[in-house]
N, C-alpha and C positions, 0 to 999 in steps of 0.2 A: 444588404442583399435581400430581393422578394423572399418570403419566407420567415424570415428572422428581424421583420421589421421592429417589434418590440424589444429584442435582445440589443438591437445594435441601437436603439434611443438613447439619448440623455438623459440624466436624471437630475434635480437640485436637493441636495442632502442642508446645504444652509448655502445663502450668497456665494460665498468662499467655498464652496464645496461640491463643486458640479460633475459628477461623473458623467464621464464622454459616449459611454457605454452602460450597460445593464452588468459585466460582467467585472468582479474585481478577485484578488487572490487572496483564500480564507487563510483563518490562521490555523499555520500547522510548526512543530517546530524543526529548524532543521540540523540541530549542530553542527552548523557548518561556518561556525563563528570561530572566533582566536580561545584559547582554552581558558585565558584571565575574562573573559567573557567580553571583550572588546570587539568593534568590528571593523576596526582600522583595517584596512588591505586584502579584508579577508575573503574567503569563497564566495561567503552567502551575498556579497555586493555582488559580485557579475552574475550571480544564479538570479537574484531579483531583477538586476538591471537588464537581464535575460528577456523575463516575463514581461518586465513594461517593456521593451521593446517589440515584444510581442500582442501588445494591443489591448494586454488588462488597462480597466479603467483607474485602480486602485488596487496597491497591495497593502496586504493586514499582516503587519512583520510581528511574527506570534509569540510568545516566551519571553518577553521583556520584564526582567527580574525587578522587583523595587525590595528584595532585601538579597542577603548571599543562601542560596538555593542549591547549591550542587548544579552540573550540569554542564554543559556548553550552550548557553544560553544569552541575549544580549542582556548588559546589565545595564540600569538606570540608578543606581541606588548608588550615584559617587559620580561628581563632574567630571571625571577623565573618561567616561564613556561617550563625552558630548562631541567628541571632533571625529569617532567612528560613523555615531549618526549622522553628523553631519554628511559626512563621506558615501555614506548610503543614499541618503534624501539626493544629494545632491545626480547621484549615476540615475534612481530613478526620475526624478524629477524632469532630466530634460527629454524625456521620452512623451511628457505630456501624460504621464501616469500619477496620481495623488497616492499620498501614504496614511498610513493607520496605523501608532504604535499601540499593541496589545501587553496591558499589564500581566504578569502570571505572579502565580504562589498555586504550588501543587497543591499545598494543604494536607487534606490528610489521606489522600491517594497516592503521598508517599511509597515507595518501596521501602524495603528490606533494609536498614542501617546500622549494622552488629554495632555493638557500643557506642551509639549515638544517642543522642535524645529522641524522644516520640515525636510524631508529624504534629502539626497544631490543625484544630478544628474549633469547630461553635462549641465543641460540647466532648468531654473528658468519657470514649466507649471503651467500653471490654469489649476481649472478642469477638465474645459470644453475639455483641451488638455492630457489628462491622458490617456493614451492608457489604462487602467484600472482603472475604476472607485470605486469612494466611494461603500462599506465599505472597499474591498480588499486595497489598496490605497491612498495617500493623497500629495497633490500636493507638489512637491519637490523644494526644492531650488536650482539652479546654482551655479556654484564655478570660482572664479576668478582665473588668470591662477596661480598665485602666490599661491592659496588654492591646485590646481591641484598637484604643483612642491611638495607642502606638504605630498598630500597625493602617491606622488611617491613614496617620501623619505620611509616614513614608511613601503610600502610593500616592498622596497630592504632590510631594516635593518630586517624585519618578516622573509626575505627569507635565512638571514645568521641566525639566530636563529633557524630557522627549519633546515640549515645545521649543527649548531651545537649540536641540540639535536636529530641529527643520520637520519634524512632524508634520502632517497637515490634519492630522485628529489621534485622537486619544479614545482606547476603547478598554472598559470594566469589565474585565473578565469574572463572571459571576455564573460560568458554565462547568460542563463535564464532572465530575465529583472533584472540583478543587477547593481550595483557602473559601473563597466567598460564597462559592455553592453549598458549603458547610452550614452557612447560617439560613440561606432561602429552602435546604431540602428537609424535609421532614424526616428522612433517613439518617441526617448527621445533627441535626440539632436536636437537641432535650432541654435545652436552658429553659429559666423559669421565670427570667429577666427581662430587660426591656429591647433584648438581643434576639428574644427565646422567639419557637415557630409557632405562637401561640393563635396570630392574625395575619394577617398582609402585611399591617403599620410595623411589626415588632420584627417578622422575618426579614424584611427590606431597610429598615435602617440605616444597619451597616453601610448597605451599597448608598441609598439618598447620601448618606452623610459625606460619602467619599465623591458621588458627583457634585454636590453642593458646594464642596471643597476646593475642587478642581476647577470650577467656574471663578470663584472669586480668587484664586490663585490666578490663575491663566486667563481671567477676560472673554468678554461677551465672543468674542471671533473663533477660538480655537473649540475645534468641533469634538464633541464627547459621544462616544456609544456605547453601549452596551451588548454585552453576548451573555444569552441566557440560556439555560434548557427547557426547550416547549415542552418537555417531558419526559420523565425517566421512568426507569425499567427492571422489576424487581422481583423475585415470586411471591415477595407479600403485599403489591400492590399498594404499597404504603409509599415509592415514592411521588414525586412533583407531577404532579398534572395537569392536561391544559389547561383548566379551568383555573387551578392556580397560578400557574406561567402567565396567564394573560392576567391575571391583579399585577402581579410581581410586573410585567412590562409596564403599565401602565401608571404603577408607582414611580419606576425609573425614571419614565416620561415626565410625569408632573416634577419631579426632582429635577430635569434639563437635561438626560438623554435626547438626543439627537434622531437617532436610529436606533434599532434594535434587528440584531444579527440570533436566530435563532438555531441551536445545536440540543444534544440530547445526552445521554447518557445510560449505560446498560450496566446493571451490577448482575450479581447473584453470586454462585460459584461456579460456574464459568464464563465470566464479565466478557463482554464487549466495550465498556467502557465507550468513547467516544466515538470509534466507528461502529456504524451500524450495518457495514456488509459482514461482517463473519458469523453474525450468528445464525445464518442457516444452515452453517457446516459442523459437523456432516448432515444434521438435520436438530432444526430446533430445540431450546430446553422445551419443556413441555408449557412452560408461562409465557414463551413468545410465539408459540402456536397462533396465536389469533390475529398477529400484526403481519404475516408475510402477506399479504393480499398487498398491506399498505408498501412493506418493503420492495414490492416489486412495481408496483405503481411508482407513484411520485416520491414515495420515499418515506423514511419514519418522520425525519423533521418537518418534511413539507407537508405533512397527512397534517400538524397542526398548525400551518404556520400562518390558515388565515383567521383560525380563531382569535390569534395574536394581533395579525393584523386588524381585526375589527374591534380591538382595545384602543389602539391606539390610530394617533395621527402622524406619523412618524413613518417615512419609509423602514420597512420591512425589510431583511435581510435572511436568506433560506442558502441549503448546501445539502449535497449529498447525492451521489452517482447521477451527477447531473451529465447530459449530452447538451447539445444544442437545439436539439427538437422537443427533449423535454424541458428542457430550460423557457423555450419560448411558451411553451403551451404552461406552465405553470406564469409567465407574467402573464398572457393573454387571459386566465383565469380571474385574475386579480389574487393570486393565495401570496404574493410577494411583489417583491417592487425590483430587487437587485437577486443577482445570483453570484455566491460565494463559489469559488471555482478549489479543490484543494488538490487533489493526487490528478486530475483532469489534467492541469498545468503541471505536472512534476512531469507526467508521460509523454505531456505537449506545451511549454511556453509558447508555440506561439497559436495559439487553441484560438484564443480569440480574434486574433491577425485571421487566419486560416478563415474564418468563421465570416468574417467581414468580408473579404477579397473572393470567395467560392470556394476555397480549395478544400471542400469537405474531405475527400479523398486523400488529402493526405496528413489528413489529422494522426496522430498517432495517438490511439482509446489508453487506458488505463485500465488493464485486465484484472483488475481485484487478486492481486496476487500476492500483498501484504510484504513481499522482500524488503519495501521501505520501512518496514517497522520489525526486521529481523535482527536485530531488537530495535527498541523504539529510543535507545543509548545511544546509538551510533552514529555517525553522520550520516546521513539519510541518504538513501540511493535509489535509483528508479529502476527496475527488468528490466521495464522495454526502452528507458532513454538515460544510457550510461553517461553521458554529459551533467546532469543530472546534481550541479557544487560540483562538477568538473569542466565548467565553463572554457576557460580561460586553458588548463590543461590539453582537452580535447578537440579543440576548436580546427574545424576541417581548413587547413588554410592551404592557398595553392601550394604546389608543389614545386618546387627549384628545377627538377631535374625530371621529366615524365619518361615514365617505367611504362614495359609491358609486363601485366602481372596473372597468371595464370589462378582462380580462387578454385578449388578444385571440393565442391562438396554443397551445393543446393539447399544446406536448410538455414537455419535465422541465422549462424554463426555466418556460413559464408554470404548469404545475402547482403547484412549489416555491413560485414568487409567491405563486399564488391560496392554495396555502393557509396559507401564514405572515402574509397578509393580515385572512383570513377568523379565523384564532387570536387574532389581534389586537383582532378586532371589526367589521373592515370588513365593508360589503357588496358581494359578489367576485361577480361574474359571470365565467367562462372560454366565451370563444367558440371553435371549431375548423369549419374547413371541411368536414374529413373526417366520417367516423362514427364516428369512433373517437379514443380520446386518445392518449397517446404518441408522438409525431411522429414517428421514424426510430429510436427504441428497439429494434424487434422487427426491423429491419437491421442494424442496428450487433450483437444478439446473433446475426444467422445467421452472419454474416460470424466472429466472435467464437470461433460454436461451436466447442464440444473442446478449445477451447482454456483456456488459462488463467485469462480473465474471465469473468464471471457478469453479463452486464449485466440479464439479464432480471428481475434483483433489482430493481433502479431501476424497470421497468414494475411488477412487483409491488406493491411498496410504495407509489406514486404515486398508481397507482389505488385502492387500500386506503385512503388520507387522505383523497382526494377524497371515495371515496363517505363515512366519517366524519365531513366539515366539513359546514359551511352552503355550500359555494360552488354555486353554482346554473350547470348547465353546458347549453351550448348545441351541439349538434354538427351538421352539415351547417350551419352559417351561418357568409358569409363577411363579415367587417366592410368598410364602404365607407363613405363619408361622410355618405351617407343613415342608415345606422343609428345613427351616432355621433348625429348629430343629433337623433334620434328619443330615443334614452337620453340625450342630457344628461348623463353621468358628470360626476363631481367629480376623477378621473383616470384615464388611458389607461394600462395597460403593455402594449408591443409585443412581443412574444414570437414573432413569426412566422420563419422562417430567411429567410434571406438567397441572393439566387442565385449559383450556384458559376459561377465564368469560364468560357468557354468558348469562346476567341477566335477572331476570325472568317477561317478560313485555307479556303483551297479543298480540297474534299473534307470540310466537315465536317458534313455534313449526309447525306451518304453513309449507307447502312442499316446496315452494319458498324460505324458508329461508335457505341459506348456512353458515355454521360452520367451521372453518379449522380442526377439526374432521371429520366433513362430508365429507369435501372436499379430505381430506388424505387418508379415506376410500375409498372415488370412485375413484383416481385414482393409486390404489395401484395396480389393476391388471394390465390395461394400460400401465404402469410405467414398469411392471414387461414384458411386452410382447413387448414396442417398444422404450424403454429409455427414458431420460428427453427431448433431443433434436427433437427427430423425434414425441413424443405425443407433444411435446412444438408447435411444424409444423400445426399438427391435429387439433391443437386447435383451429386453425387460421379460419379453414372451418367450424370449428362443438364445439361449448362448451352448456353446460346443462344448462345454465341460459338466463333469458330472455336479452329481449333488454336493460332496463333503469334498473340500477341496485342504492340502494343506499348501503354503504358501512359506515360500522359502526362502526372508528376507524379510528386515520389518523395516529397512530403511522406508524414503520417501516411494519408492518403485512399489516398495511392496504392500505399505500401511495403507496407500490409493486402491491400491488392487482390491484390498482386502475390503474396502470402502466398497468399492464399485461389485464387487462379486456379493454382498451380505445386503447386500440394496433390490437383488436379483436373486435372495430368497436362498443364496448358498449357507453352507456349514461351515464355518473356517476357522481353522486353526492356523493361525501366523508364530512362525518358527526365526527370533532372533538371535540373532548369534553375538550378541551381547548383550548389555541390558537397556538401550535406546531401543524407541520404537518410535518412528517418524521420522527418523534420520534430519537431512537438510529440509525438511518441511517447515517455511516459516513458521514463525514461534505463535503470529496468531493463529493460525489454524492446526498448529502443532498440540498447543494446551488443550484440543478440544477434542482434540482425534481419539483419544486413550479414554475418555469418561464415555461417550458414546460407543467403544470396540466393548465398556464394560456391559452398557442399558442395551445395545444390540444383541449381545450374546455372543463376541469374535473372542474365542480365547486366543490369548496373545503366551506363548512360552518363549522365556528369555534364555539365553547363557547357551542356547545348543545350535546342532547342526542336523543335516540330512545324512545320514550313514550308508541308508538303502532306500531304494524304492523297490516294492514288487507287488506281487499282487492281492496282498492282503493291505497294502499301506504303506507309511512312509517311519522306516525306524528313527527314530532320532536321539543322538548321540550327546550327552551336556556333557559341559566345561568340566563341570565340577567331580564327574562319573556319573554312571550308570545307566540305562537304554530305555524308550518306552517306544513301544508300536503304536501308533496314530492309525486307525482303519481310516480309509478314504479310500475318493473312486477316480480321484485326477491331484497332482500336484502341480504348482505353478513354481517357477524359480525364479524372480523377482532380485537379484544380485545386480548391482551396479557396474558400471563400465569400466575397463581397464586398458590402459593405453597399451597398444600396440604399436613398436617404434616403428619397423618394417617401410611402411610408406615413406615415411619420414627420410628414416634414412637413404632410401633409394632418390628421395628429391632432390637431398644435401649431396650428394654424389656428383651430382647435374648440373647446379644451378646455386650460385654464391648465395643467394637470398631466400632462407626457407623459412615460415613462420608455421605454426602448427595454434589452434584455436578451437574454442568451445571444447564438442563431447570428445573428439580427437585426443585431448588432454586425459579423458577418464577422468575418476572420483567426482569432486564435486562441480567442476566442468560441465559435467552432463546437463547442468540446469539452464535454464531458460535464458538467466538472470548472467548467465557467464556468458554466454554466446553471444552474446548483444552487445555485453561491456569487453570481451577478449576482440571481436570485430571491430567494434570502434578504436580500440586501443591499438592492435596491430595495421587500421587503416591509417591513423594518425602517423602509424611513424614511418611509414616505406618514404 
């Protein structure tokens, strides 16, 4: 397509190796394998075979274990893993998609393992030496060289196994703080040996030796790369830097790397680790101060990744909050040759399809919203694309029997419904009170703004399918039992939210007191006249509450709040009523929110409630006993939602087929992340 002429090129990585395209799928991992770590029948084939079908040139299937690791991970380290690979290669493969088995060993970025042995590294730290700290971490043990020669053997023998179960390359994973990054980072090695970080020759060894290995094991044909970090990120400035990254590539290369796939890594004591979106939130440690210029440019890896490229002769391989505009402007640069695609594709397989064919518009973005790594243990899930390793489960297939199905509530839940409904073959009516669709979408992105997430992606996209489908939309109409009546539907889905508590204490009715009702009413017009980002702006000059605010709730409703109001130069005291603070707030942005509510100055008090409000303040009552007056000049009540059966029931009364969905549900429903995957899930099954 004009525009993207560089993105949609070919590329030759060796004879045998020719991507069709510029863009292929990085490696992420996804446990979405068998728990013996096999991947005989499992998820992650149709979630891959998803993506090639969706028009990547190549996927890089990530975590392939060459010893036992913990985990749900693929394993290589024992021939009955070879008829799963097989089984994989074989679904992508006839899609005209190439594959890329990526070696792993956490190494010594291990977690937490009560009576277990220590993680293995280059080099035997005490804590106090742990470029990342307790809890993420735990001090690692050293390996003698004779352990090293061991752990070579096994990733050559992993690499003929993944040749023989249909690979089409082999990639040395010698990134992010893991096993082999231990030995190239200056942060994890101290050895004094011909292993140790003393040169280029002595830090890169390890890895030459294990590519050198893998070639006369496996033959001049079968293609080897390498994944390294252009750079990492420390407050003592002591780890890997371009200028080293590019010897370390370059070493690789004369060793028989192929390519070289560039990634990063972020420690301190509040680590970013491998991704490099979280750490502007809620606003930098003070030692990545100086790289947000890059982060919002082309990105932390790509800021180095032509220095890399001008080491070597090897196509280049780059990643990170890539689009397709920037994607293209970074090859047109020359700073890369391919672009690794990683959460891009979890929110869109068919990104690249899309991308080719025109249908920019109905890309579905990847709002930086980390619920795929809440936690990073779990089988991985996507917010905005609940399909997501539920392939095969979710899959919108026609319908036997077509319904008319009344979705009664405008925002991502009932959208999502009506239209995996309408794809179906149903016939989807979406009613909405307001005038407008998206229910609290263009809040949740003001609140949001500058920051990390993108939610406005989610209103984008929604509206885009909508107006695309058959659903047939009703706005300023509010469903009541007369209407039901009237339509007759063959089923209801409730998609309306649900009202947030707001208990009934003396002084709460007071003018000073704000409601996320209230709140949602004043700035709907606002909202409606100058978008989330530019009222987000406004707000900074002029917001309607006083100076010293307390805030009553530290779940996710309220920890944001308390974010967004101390950003705007308020006082805040946030009033939990147990000892959480950040409630369902993914865990990466969760860990980071409490060390900055300390450096900002938000006192957080735990274990109590709101007793009174008047006009001295808000008294607050703890768990444990006893009262303390909080002076302020406004409270906000930031309590989460609580289902109200009422509608519900009045539908079930009416109508055989009643589903109820998303914030409807109350607790933790409310999220983003529900409404999307409770839509798909109750569209799949009428």
């Amino acid at each position: 397509m004009k525009g993207f002429e560089k993105l949609l090129s070919p590329i030759e990585i060796a004879p045998n190796f020719v991507l069709k395209n510029r863009m292929i799928k990085a490696p992420q991992s996804s446990w979405r394998r068998n728990e013996d770590c096999t991947a005989d029948g499992s998820d992650a084939i149709a979630m891959y075979e998803n993506m090639a079908e969706g028009g990547v040139a190549a996927i890089d299937v990530a975590a392939i274990l060459w010893e036992p690791a913990g985990g749900i991970y693929l394993g290589a380290y024992d021939d009955r893993f070879i008829p799963g690979m097989i089984e994989l290669n074989e679904a992508v493969h006839k899609h005209g998609c190439l594959t890329i088995g990526q070696l792993h060993h956490i190494g010594p970025s291990a977690g937490p393992t009560p009576d277990g042995p220590p993680p293995i590294s280059s080099s035997t730290l005490s804590e106090d030496e742990m470029p990342v700290p307790k809890p993420w971490c735990q001090a690692p043990r050293g390996l003698t060289v004779e352990e090293i020669h061991e752990k070579q053997r096994l990733q050559i023998e992993a690499a003929v196994r993944l040749q023989k179960g249909g690979f089409d390359a082999v990639e040395v994973h010698v990134a992010h703080g893991y096993f082999l990054d231990s030995f190239v980072s200056p942060l994890w090695n101290k050895r004094d040996d011909e292993y140790g970080c003393q040169n280029v020759e002595n830090r890169t060894r390890i890895v030459r030796e294990i590519i050198e290995g893998i070639r006369e094991a496996c033959g001049p044909d079968f293609v080897i790369g390498c994944r390294l970090n252009g750079r990492e990120f420390h407050p003592t400035k002591q780890g890997i830097t371009a200028e080293q990254a590019a010897e370390n590539a370059r070493a690789f290369v004369e060793a028989g790397a192929q390519y070289i796939s560039i990634a990063g890594y972020g420690y301190g004591p509040t680590p970013f680790r491998y991704c490099p979106d979280y750490f502007p939130y809620p606003e930098p440690d003070p030692f990545m101060e100086p790289f947000v210029d890059e982060y919002r440019g082309v990105g932390l890896w790509t800021a180095v990744a032509r220095r890399i490229k001008d080491a070597v002769d090897v196509p280049v391989i780059t990643a990170g909050r890539m689009d397709e505009n920037l994607a293209e402007r970074v090859l047109e640069a020359g700073d890369a040759d391919v672009i690794a695609l990683g959460r891009t594709l979890w929110a869109d397989p068919w990104f690249a399809r899309k991308v080719d064919e025109g249908r920019i518009d109905e890309i579905m973005r990847c709002t930086r919203c980390a619920s795929c790594e809440d936690p990073v243990t779990q089988p991985r899930i996507c917010r905005v694309n609940p399909t997501l390793g539920q392939e095969r489960q979710l899959a919108a297939k026609p319908v036997a029997k077509k319904k008319r199905v009344m979705v009664v509530g405008g925002g991502p839940a009932g959208m999502e419904c009506a239209c995996t409904l309408s794809e179906r073959g149903h016939e989807v009516t979406l009613y909405e009170k307001a005038g407008a669709l998206g229910g609290r979408i263009k809040l949740a992105a003001m609140i949001k703004s500058g920051g990390c997430e993108e939610v406005m992606h989610i209103f984008n996209h929604l509206t885009a399918m909508i107006e695309k489908s058959d659903v047939e939309v009703r706005l300023k109409t509010e469903v009541d039992e007369q209407l039901i009546r009237q339509e007759a539907p063959d089923a209801v889905v409730v998609a309306t939210s649900s009202p947030y508590r707001i208990p009934d204490i003396p002084g709460i009715h007071r003018k000073n007191v704000f409601t996320i009702p209230m709140m949602s009413k004043l700035a709907q017009v606002p909202l409606k006249m100058f978008g989330p980002d530019k009222l987000a702006s406004m707000s900074e000059k002029f917001f309607p509450v006083g100076k010293r605010i307390v805030i009553w709730g530290a779940g996710a409703e309220g920890a944001q709040c308390a974010e967004f109001m101390r950003k705007r130069g308020k006082d805040i005291v946030l009033v939990a009523e147990d000892g959480d603070v950040g409630g369902l707030i993914p865990l990466k942005y969760k860990e980071r929110i409490e060390p900055w509510f300390n450096r900002a100055g938000v006192r957080v008090v735990r274990d109590a409630t709101v007793a009174e409000f008047g006009k001295q303040g808000a008294l607050l009552r703890f768990s444990q006993g006893g009262e303390e007056l909080v002076p302020c000049d406004s409270m906000m009540v930031m309590l989460p939602e609580q289902r109200d059966p009422a509608f519900f029931d009045m539908a079930a009364s009416l109508v055989d087929e009643v589903y109820e969905i998303g914030s409807t549900l109350g607790g933790e429903n409310a999220f983003l992340k529900h409404a999307f995957a409770d839509g798909r899930r109750v569209g799949c099954l009428l």
